[in-house]
N, C-alpha and C positions, 0 to 999 in steps of 0.2 A: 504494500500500500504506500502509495506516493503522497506526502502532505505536499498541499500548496503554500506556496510562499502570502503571507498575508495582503492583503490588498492595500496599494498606494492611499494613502491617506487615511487608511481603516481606522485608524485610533482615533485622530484630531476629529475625522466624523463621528465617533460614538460620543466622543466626549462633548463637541458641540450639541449633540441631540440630547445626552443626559441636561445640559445646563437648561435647552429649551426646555423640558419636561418640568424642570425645576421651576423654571419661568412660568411656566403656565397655568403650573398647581394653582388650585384654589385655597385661599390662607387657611389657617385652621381656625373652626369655631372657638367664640368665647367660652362656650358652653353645649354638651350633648346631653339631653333629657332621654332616660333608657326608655320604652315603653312598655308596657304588661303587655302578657298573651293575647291572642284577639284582636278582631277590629277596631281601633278606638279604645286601646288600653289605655288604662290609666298610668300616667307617670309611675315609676318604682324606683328609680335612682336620678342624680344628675351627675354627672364629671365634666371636669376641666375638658375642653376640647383638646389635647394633646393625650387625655388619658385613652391607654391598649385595655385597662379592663371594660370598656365600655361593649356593651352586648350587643346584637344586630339590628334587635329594632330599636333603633336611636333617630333622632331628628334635632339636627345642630338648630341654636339659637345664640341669640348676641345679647349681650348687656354688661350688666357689672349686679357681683351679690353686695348684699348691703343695702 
């Protein structure tokens, strides 16, 4: 099996496209409110938008606590 020699410019491309993607993100919310089972659960938690334990049914929101 023959590797091929990498492609001209292959890096400076991936790494221009990582920074676009980065660019393009959407910021993170102030805040995600978890929501209960079902249609129209009821709130059960809130986390910091940056928080990983945040569940699937979440729906970001902006503001400031307090």
């Amino acid at each position: 099996m023959r590797l091929r020699p990498p492609a001209p410019g292959g890096e400076e491309r991936r790494e221009a496209e990582r920074l676009r993607g980065e660019q393009a993100r959407p910021p993170v919310p102030d805040w995600i409110v978890e929501r209960g089972i079902g249609q129209g659960g009821p709130p059960i938690e809130v986390h910091r938008g940056d928080c990983h334990a945040a569940g699937s049914r979440q729906a970001a929101t902006a503001g400031h606590a307090g």
